[in-house]
py3Dmol code that shows the C-alpha trace and the ligand (Angstrom):
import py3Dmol

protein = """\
ATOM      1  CA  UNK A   1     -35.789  18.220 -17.907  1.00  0.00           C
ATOM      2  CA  UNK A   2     -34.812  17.247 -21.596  1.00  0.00           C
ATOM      3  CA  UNK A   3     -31.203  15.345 -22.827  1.00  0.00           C
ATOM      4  CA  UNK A   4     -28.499  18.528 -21.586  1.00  0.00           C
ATOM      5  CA  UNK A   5     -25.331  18.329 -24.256  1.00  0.00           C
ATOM      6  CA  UNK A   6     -22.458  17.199 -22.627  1.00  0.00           C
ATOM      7  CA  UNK A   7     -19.496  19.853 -22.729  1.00  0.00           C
ATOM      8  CA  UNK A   8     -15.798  18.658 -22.347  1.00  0.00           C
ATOM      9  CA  UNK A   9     -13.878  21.147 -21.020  1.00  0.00           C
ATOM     10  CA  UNK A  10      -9.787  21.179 -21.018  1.00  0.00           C
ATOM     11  CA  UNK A  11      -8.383  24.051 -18.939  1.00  0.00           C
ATOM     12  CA  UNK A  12      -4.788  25.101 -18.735  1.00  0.00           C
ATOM     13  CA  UNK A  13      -2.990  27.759 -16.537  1.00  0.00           C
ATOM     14  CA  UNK A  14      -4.558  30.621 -19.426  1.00  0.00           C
ATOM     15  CA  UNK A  15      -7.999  30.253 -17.428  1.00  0.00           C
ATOM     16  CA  UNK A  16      -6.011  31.418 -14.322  1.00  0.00           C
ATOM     17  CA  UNK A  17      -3.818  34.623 -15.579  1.00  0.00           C
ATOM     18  CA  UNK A  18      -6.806  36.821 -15.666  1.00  0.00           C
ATOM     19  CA  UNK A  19      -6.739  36.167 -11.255  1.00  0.00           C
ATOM     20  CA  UNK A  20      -3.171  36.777 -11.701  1.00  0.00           C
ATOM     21  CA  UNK A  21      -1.664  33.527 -11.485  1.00  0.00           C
ATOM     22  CA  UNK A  22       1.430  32.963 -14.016  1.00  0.00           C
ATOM     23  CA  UNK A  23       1.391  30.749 -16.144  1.00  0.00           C
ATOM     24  CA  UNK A  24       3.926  28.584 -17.385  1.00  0.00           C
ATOM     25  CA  UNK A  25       5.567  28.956 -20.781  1.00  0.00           C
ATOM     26  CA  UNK A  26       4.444  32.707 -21.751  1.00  0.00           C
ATOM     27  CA  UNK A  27       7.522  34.916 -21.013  1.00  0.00           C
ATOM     28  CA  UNK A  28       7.370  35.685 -17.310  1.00  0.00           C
ATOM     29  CA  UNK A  29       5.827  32.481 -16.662  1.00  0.00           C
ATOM     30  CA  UNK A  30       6.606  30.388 -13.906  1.00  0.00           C
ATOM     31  CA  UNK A  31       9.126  27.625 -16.293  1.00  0.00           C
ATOM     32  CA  UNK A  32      11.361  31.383 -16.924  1.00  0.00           C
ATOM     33  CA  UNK A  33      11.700  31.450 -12.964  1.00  0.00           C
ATOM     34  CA  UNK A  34      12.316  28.083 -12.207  1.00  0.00           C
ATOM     35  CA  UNK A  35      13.474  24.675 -13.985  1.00  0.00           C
ATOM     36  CA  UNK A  36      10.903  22.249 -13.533  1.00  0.00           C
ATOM     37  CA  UNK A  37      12.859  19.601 -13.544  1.00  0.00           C
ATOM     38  CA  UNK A  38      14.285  21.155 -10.185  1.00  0.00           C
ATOM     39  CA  UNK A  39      11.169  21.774  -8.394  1.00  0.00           C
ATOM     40  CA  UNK A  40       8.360  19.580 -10.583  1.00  0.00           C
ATOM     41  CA  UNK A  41       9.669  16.341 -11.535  1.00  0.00           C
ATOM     42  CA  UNK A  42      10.313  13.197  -9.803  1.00  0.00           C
ATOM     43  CA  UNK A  43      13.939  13.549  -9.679  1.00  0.00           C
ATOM     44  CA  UNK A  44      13.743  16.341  -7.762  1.00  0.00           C
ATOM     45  CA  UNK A  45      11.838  15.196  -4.843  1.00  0.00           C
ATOM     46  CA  UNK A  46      14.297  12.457  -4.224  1.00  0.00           C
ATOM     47  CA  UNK A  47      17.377  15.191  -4.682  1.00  0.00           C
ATOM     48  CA  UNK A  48      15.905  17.710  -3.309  1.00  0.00           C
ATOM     49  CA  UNK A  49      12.055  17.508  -1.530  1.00  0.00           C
ATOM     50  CA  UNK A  50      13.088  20.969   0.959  1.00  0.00           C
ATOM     51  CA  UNK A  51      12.881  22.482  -2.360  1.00  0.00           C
ATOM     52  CA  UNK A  52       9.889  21.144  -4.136  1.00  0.00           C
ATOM     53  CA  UNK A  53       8.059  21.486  -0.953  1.00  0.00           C
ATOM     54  CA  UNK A  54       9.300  25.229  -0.947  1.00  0.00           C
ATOM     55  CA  UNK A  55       8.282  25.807  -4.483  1.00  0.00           C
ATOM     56  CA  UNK A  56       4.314  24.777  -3.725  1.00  0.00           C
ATOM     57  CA  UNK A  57       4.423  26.809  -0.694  1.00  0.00           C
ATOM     58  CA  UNK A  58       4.729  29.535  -2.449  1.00  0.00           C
ATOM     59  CA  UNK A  59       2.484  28.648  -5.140  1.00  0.00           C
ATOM     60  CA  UNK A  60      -0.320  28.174  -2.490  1.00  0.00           C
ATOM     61  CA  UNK A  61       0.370  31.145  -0.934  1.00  0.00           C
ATOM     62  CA  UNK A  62      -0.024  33.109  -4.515  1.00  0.00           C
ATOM     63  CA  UNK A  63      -3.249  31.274  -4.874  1.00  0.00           C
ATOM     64  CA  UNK A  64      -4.514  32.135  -1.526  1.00  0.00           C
ATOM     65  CA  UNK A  65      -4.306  36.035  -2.364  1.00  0.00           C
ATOM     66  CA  UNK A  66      -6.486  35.661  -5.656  1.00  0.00           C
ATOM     67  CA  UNK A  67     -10.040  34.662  -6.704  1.00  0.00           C
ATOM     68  CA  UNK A  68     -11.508  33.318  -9.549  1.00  0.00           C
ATOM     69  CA  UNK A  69     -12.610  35.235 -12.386  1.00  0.00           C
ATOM     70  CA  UNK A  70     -15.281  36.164 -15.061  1.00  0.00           C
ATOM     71  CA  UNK A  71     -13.843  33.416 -17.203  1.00  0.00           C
ATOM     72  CA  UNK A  72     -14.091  30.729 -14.468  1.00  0.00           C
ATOM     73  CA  UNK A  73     -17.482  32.168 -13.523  1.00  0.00           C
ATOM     74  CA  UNK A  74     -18.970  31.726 -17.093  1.00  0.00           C
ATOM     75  CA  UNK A  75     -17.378  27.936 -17.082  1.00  0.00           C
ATOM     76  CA  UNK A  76     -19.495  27.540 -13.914  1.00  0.00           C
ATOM     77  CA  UNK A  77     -22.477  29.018 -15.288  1.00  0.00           C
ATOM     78  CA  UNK A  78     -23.110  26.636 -18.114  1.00  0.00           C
ATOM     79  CA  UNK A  79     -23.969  23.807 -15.632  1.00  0.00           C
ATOM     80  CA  UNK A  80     -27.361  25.678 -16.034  1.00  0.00           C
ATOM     81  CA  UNK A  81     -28.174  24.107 -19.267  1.00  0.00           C
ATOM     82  CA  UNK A  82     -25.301  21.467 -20.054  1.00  0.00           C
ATOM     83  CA  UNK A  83     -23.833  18.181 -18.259  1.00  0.00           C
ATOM     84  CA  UNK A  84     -19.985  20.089 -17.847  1.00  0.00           C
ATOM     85  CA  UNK A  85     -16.863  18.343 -16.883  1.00  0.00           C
ATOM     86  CA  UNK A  86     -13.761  20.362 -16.523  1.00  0.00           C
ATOM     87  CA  UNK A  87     -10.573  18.484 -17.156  1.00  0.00           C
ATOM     88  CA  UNK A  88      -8.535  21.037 -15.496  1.00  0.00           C
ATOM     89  CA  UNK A  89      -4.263  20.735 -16.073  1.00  0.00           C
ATOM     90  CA  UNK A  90      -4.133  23.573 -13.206  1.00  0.00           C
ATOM     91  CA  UNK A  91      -3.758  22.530  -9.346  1.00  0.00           C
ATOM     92  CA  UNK A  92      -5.201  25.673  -8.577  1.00  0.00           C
ATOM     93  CA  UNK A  93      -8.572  25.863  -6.894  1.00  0.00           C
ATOM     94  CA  UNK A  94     -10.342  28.393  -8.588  1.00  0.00           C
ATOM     95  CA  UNK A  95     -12.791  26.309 -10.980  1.00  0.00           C
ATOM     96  CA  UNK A  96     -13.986  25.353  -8.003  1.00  0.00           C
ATOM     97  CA  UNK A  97     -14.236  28.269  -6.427  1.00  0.00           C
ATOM     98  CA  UNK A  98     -16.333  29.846  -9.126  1.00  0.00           C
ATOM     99  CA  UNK A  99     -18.730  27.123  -8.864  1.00  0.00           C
ATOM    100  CA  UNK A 100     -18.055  24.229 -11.148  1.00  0.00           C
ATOM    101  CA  UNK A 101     -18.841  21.345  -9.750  1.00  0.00           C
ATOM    102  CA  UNK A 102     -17.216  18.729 -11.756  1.00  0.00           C
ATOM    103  CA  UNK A 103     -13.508  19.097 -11.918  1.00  0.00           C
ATOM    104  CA  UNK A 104     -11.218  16.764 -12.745  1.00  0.00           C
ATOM    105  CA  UNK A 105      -7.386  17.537 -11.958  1.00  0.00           C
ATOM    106  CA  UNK A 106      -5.155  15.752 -14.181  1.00  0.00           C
ATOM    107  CA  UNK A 107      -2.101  17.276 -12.604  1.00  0.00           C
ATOM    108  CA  UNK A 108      -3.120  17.495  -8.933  1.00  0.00           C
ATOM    109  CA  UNK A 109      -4.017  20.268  -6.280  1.00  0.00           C
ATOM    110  CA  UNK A 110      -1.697  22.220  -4.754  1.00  0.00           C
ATOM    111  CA  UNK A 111      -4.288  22.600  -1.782  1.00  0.00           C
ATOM    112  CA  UNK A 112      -3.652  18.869  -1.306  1.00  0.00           C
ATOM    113  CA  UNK A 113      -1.013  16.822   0.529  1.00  0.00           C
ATOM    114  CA  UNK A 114       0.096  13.619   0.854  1.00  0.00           C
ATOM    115  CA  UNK A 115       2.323  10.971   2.559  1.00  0.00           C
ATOM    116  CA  UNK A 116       5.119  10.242  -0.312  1.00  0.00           C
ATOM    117  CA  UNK A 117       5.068   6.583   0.275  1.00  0.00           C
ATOM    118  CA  UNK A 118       1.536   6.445  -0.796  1.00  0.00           C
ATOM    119  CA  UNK A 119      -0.839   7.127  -4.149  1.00  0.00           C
ATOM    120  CA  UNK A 120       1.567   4.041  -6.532  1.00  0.00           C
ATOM    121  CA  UNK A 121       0.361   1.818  -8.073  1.00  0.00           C
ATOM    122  CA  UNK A 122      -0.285  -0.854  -5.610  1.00  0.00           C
ATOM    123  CA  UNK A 123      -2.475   2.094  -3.716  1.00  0.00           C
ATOM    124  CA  UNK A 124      -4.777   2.238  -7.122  1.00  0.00           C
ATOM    125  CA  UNK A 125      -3.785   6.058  -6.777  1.00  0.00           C
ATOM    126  CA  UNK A 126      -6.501   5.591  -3.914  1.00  0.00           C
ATOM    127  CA  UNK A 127      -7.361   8.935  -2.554  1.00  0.00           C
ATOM    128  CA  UNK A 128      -8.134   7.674   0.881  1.00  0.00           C
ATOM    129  CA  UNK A 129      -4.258   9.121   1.651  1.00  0.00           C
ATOM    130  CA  UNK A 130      -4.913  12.693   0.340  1.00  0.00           C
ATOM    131  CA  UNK A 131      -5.584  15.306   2.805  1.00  0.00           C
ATOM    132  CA  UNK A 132      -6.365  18.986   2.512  1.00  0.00           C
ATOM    133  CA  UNK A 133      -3.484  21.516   4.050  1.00  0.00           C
ATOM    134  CA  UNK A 134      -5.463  24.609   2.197  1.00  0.00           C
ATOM    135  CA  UNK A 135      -2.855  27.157   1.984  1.00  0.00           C
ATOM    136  CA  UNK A 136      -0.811  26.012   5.047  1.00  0.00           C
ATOM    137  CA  UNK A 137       3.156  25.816   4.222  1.00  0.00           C
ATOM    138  CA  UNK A 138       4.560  22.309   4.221  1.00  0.00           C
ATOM    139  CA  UNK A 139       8.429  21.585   5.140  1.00  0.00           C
ATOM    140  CA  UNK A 140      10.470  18.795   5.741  1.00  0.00           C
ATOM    141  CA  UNK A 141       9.604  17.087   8.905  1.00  0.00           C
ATOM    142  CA  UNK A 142       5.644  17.480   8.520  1.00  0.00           C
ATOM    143  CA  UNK A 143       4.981  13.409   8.747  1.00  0.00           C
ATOM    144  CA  UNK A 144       1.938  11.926   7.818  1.00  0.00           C
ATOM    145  CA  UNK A 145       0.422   9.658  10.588  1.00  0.00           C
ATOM    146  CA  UNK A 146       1.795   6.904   8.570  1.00  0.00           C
ATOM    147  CA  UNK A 147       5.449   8.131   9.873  1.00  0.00           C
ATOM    148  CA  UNK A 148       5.762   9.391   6.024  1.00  0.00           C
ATOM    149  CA  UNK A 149       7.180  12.921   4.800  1.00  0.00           C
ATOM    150  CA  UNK A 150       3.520  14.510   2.997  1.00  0.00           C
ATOM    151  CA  UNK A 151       4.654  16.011  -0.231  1.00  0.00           C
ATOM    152  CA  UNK A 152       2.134  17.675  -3.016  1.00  0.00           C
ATOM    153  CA  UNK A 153      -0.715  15.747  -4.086  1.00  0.00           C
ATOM    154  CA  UNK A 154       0.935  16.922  -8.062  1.00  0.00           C
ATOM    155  CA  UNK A 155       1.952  14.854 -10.360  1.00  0.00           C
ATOM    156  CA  UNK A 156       5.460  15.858 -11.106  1.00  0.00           C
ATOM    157  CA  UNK A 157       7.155  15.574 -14.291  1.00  0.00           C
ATOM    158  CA  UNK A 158       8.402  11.898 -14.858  1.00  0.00           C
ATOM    159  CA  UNK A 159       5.353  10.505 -12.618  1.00  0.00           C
ATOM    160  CA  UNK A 160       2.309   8.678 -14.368  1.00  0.00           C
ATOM    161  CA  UNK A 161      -1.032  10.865 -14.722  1.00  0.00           C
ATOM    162  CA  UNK A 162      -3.972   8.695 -12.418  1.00  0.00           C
ATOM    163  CA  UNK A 163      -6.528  10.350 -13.940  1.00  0.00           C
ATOM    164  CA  UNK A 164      -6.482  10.099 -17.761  1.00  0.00           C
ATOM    165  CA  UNK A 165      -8.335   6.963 -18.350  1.00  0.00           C
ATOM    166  CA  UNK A 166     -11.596   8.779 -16.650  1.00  0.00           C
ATOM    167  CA  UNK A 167     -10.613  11.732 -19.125  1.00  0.00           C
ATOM    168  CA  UNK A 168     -10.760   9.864 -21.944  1.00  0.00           C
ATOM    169  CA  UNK A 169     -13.781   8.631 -20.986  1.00  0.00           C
ATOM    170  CA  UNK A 170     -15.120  11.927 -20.713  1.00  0.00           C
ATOM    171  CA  UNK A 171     -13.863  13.340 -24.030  1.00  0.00           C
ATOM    172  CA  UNK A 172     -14.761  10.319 -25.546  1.00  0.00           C
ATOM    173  CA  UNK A 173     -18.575  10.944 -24.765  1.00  0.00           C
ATOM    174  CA  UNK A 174     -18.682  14.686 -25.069  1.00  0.00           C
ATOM    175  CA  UNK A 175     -20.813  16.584 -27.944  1.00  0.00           C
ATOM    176  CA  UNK A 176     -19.172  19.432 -27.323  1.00  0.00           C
ATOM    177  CA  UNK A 177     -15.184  19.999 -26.971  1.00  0.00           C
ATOM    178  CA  UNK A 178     -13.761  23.327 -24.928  1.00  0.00           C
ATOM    179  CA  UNK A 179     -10.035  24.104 -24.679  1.00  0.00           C
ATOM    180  CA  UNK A 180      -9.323  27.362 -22.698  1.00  0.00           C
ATOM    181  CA  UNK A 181      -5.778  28.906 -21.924  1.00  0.00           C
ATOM    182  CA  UNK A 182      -3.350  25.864 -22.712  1.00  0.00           C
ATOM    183  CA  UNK A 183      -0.572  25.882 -24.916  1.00  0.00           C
ATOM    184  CA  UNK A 184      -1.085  21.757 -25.326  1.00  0.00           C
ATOM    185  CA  UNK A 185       2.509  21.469 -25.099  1.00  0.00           C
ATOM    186  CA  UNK A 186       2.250  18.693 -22.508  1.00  0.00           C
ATOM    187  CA  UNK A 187       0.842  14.639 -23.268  1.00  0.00           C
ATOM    188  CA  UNK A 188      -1.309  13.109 -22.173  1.00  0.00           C
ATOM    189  CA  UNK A 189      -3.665  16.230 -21.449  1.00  0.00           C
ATOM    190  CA  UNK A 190      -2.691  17.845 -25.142  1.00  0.00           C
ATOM    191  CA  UNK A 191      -4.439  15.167 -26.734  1.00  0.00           C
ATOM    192  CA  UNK A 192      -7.292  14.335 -24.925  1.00  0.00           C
ATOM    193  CA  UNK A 193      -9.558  16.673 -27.519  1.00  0.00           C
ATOM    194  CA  UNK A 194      -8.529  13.893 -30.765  1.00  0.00           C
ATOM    195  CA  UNK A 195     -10.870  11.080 -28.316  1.00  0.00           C
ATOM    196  CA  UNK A 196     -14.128  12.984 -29.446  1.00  0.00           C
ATOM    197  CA  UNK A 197     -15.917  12.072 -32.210  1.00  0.00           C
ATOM    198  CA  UNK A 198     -14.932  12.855 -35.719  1.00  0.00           C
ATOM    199  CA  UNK A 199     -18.638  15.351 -35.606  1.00  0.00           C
ATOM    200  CA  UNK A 200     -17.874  16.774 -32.177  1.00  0.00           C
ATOM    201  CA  UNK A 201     -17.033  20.628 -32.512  1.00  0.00           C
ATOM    202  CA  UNK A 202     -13.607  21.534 -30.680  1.00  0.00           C
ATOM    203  CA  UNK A 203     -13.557  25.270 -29.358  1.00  0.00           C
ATOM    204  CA  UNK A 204     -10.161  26.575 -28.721  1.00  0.00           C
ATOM    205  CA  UNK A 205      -9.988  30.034 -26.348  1.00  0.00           C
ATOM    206  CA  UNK A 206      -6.525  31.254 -26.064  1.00  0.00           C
ATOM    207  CA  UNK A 207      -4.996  34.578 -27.175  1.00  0.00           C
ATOM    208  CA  UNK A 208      -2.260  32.645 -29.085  1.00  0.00           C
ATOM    209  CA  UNK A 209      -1.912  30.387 -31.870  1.00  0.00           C
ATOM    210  CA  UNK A 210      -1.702  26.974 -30.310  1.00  0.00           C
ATOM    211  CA  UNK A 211      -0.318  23.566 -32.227  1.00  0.00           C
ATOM    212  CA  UNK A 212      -3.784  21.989 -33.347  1.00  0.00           C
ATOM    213  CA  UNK A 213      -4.608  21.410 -36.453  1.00  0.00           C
ATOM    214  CA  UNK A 214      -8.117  19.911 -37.231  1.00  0.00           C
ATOM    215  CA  UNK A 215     -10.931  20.929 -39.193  1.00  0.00           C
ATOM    216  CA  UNK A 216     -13.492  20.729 -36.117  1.00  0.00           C
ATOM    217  CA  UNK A 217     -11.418  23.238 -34.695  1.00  0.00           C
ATOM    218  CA  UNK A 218     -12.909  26.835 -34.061  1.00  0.00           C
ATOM    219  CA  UNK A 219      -9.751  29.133 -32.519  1.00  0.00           C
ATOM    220  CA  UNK A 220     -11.361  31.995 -30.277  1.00  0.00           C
ATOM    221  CA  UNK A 221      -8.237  33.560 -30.233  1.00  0.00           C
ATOM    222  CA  UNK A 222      -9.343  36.070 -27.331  1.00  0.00           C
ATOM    223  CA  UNK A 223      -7.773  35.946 -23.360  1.00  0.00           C
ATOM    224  CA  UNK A 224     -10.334  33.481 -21.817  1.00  0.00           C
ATOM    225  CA  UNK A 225     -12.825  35.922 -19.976  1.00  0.00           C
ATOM    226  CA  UNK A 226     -13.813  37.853 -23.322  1.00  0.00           C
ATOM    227  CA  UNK A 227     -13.413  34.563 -25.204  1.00  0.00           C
ATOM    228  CA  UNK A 228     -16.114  32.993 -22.852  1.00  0.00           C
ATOM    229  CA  UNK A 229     -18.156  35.253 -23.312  1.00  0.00           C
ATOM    230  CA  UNK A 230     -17.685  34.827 -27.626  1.00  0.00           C
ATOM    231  CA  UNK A 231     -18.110  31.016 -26.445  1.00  0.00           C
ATOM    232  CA  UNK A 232     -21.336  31.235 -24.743  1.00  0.00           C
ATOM    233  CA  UNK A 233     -22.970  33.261 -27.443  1.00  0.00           C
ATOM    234  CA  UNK A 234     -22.153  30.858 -30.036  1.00  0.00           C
ATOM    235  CA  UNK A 235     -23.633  28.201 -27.657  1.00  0.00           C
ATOM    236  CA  UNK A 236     -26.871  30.041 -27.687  1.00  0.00           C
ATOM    237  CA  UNK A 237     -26.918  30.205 -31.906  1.00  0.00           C
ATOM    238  CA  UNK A 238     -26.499  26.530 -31.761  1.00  0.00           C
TER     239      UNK A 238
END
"""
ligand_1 = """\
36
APR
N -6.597 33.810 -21.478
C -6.514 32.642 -22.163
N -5.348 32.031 -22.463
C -4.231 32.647 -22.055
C -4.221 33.866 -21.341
C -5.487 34.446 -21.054
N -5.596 35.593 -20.382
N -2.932 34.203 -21.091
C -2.159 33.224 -21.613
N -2.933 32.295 -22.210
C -2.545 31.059 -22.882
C -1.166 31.077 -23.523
O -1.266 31.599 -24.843
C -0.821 29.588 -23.532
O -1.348 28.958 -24.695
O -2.475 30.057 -21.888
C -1.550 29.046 -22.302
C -0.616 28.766 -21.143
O 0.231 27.713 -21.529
P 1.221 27.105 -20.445
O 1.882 28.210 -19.691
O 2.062 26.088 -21.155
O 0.259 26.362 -19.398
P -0.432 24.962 -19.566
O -0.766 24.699 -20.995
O -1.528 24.919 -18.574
O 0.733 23.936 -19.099
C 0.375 22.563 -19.070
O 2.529 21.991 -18.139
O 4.198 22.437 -16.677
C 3.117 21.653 -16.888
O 1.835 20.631 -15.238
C 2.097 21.872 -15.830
O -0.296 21.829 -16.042
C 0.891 22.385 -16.598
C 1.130 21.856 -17.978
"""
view = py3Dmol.view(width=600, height=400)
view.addModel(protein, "pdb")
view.setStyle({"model": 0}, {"cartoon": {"style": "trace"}})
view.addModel(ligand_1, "xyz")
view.setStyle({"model": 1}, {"stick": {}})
view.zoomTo()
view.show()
């Protein structure tokens, strides 16, 4: 079994409309329904938790009625002849789902709980306090054996993001770059692609123009399951 390329991949919630999932800042998406500074951020779970804990029920229940797609399959697929990490932004479970077996959420899982006095800093953002509630609902009152309210394993807006130093890492060693269906409107995720080297190619899939400019860049401005598929071919010219 010879050297296999490493591919970095950096998913947002584009990878995820073709299941039906919103996303988040096209029109219809799921920051036109709700603010998230009411039912994403910090703030809110101390204001408001009954709320926030509302706002991923539903989410989970959304995600429990759809499955991945051809997109998420191809991602999968290219395990078969390269070493693929998928930096996913999305708390869905769907890369998963489809197969990949290296996903890294940067933003959390909604499919994931835990108790709110936990996962800080002194904890190391240890994941020995996570647990899996699948697509159960979660409400006020559901205390974790610690005596503490569970609340989504997310990282809400205002919150540091755990995971980013492995990311870097991961970009950093990549010899191929991937970003599918993000707008890269939100740090520290939007610039994780600028860690790879200066000769590492950066793919961008995404229907719309999004704010990168660099000359490694190749914009396959398709939706993400016919823009895999453009992906993957130009994989096999290499
Ligand atoms: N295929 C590919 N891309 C698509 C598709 C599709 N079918 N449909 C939409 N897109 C693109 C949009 O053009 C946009 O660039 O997906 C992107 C979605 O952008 P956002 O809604 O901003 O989602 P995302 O970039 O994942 O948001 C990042 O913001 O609110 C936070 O934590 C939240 O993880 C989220 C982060």
């Amino acid at each position: 079994m010879g050297y296999k390329k490493r591919i970095a991949v950096l998913s947002g919630a584009g990878v995820s409309a073709e299941s039906g999932l919103s996303t988040y800042r096209d029109n219809g998406g799921l920051w036109d329904k709700y603010d998230p500074m009411d039912v994403a951020s910090d703030v809110a779970w101390k204001q408001n938790p009954g709320l926030v804990l509302e706002f991923y029920n539903r989410q989970r229940e959304k995600l429990k009625a759809v499955r991945p797609n051809e997109a998420h399959r191809l991602l999968a697929s290219l395990e078969d002849k390269y070493n693929v990490d998928i930096i996913t932004q999305n708390v869905d479970n769907l890369h998963e789902r489809a197969g990949s077996t290296r996903v890294l959420h940067l933003h959390g899982e909604v499919t994931k709980i835990r108790p709110e006095n936990t996962c800080n800093e002194a904890d190391a953002f240890s994941e020995q306090y996570v647990v899996d509630c699948g697509y159960e609902r979660v409400v006020l009152g559901d205390l974790a054996p610690n005596g503490a309210q569970y609340r989504p394993h997310i990282v809400f807006f205002g919150e540091p993001v755990p995971k980013i130093e492995k990311a870097i890492d991961i970009f950093s060693a990549a010899d191929i770059v991937l970003i599918v269906g993000t707008s890269l409107s939100v740090y520290p995720a939007a610039g994780l692609y600028r860690y790879a080297s200066g000769r590492t190619p950066v793919y961008i899939i995404d229907p719309a123009d999004v704010p990168a400019r660099d000359p490694r860049i190749v914009h396959i401005r398709k939706k993400a399951t016919e823009g895999m598929l453009e992906f993957c071919k130009m994989l096999e010219e290499e």
